[in-house]
C-alpha positions, 0 to 999 in steps of 0.5 A: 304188267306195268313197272311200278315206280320205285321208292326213293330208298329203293333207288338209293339201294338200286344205285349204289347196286349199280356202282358195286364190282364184284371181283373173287379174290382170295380163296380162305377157310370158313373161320377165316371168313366169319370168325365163328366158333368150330362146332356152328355149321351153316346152311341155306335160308333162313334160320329153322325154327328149332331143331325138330323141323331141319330138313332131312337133307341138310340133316345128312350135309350137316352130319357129313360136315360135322364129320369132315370138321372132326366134331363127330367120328361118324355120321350117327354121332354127329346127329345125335350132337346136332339134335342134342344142340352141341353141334349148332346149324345157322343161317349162312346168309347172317355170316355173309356165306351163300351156298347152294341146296343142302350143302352145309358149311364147316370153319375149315372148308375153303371158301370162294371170297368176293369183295366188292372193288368199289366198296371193299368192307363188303365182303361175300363168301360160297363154298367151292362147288362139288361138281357131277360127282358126289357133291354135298349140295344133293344132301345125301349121308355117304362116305362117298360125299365125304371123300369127295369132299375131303378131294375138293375141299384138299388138294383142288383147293391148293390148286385154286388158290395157288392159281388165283394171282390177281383179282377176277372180276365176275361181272364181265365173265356173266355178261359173257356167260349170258350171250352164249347162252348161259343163265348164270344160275340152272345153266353155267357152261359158258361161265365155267368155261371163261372163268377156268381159263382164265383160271388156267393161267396159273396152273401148269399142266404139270400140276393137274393130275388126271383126276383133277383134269377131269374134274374141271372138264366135266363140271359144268356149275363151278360158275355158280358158287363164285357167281352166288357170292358175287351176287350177294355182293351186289345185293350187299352194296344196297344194304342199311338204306333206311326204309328200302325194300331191295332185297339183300337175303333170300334162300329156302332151307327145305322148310320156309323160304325167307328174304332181308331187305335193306332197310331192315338189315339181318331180319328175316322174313319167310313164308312156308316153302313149296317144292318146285314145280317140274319134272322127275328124272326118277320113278318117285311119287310127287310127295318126295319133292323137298320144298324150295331150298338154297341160297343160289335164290340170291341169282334169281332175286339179283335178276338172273337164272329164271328171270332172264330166260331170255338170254337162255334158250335151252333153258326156257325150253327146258322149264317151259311148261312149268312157266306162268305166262307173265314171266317175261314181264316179272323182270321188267315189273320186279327188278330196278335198273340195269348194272353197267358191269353188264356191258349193255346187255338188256338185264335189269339188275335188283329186286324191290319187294314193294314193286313185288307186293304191289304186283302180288308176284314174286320172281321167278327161282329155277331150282334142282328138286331134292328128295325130301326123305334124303335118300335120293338126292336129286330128283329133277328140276323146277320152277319155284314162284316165290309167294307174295306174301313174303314181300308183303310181310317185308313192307309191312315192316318196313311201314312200321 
């Protein structure tokens, strides 16, 4: 497949992309961040069409949240709050917040910031990732997810802001990440490795307990959420450019998956979502696969995860049968040009919804599979082949 030429606008996008530094700098509450009203919860792509359609996963984060922010007793009276609209669900996306699957987002959460060094008024934000042991991203119902979250969200929260004495750049600790196998989306060992050692140096181990020591060695993703803000950083550095098609939103909410571009800042654009192709880790039958969901779609549209494969061979063995034949050349078909912050590595950084339209191919998402019924939680992993269409409807627009 041949690289189609970028659009003007979309090179102004993909350079200003290309100046862009994301550090994370400040650990600070949902309110804090987006300045909403205490009973808005926010959840992954774009917003649903009304409240009859949300997807039982997030359904059960979104009572789990309205528990821990104190809006509900218990879980059954925090549904019927959210089905009776006194408890509202947005998109996270529209309040500059990714997060990952089901997980659901309240105003006293703590947050990762990621701001953008070159263009500071450009601010991303992700909750703090649960780890392996019972995180809300798998969209269960539990008391087990609520006191873990209270844990992550309480004193391993202290512990990471009170360790965060200066700026961490996030583009260095990827392009590390990456050259040690790492995808900086499905696979993050190496990233979480780096950034908690870096970390490390303002936590004395005096001040880990045992449960937070084994909370940070045994969680291999604590990468991914700084790293889906710092994502989102760069795609928010090629925003309000008129008539570009770089892509500044995308994420699945169980139900549609959806994507911003540029020169249409806040619009979403969605197509029906399909769950992902892959393999169960559980005896269930095919029909219990969640279609596409979260916002960690923003590392794959960026370029990374499933779009750069190349740099992880654990995972592109991994996925391999669910792969379609071109996909090592969507990276150099789709995305615009390569970040200096990478350190040379060969990674084309941007996603243009025109080159995808003109191809009639999207990227490429690697995705946990979530139980559409939200009992199991997850089911396995996939691949998701983002329709065209999507990005068809986007130029459309933009042609209007």
């Amino acid at each position: 497949m041949k690289r189609v030429n970028l659009h003007a606008a979309d090179r102004t996008s993909c350079r200003k992309m290309c100046a862009a530094e994301p550090v994370w700098d400040a650990v600070v509450s949902g309110a804090e961040a987006y300045g909403h009203e205490k009973n808005l919860l926010l959840h992954a792509g774009p917003p649903f069409e009304s409240i009859a359609t949300i997807s039982m996963p997030i359904l059960n984060s979104a009572c789990v949240a309205a528990v821990f922010e104190g809006l509900a007793e218990d879980f059954d009276t925090a549904e019927v709050m959210i089905r009776g609209g006194e408890i509202r669900l947005d998109a996270a996306q529209d309040s500059a917040v990714v997060t990952p699957l089901a997980t659901v987002v309240s105003a006293s959460m703590p947050l990762h910031r990621v701001r953008d060094r070159n263009y500071p008024g450009n601010l991303a934000y992700a909750p703090l990732n649960g780890g392996m042991r019972a995180p809300m991203r798998l969209g269960l119902r539990s008391t087990a997810v609520l006191d873990h979250l209270r844990w992550l969200n309480g004193s391993w929260a202290e512990l990471l802001a009170g360790a965060l004495d200066e700026p961490i750049p996030l583009l260095p600790i990827a392009a590390e990440a990456l050259s040690r196998g790492d995808d900086c989306h499905g696979r993050t060992p190496a990233g979480t490795e780096i950034l908690m050692a870096r970390i490390g140096r303002g936590i004395a181990e005096t001040d880990l307990d045992d449960d937070a020591r084994d909370f940070r060695d045994n969680s291999p993703p604590l990468f991914l959420n700084p790293w889906m803000a710092a994502s989102k950083c760069l795609m928010f550095a090629g925003d309000g450019i008129a008539d570009s098609s770089f892509v500044t939103a995308a994420g699945g909410n169980g139900v549609d998956m959806g994507i911003q571009v540029a020169g249409l800042p806040g619009q979403w654009f969605r197509v029906p979502a399909s769950p992902p192709q892959g393999r169960f880790d559980v005896e269930l039958p095919a029909a219990r696969a969640l279609p596409a969901i979260g916002d960690s779609a923003v590392v794959e549209m960026l370029g990374l995860g499933a779009m750069a494969l190349q740099f992880s061979p654990a995972q592109e063995k991994n996925f391999a049968e669910f792969l379609p034949k071109d996909y090592r050349e969507r990276a150099s078909s789709l995305l615009c040009g390569a970040h200096p912050g990478l350190g040379g590595l060969e990674c084309p950084l941007g996603l243009s919804a025109r080159a995808a339209s003109a191809a009639g191919k999207g990227p490429l998402i690697g995705l946990g599979i979530l139980d559409i019924a939200g009992e199991k939680g997850r089911l396995g992993g996939g691949i998701y082949d983002v329709p065209p269409a999507v990005f068809d409807a986007a130029v459309a627009a933009l042609d209007d």
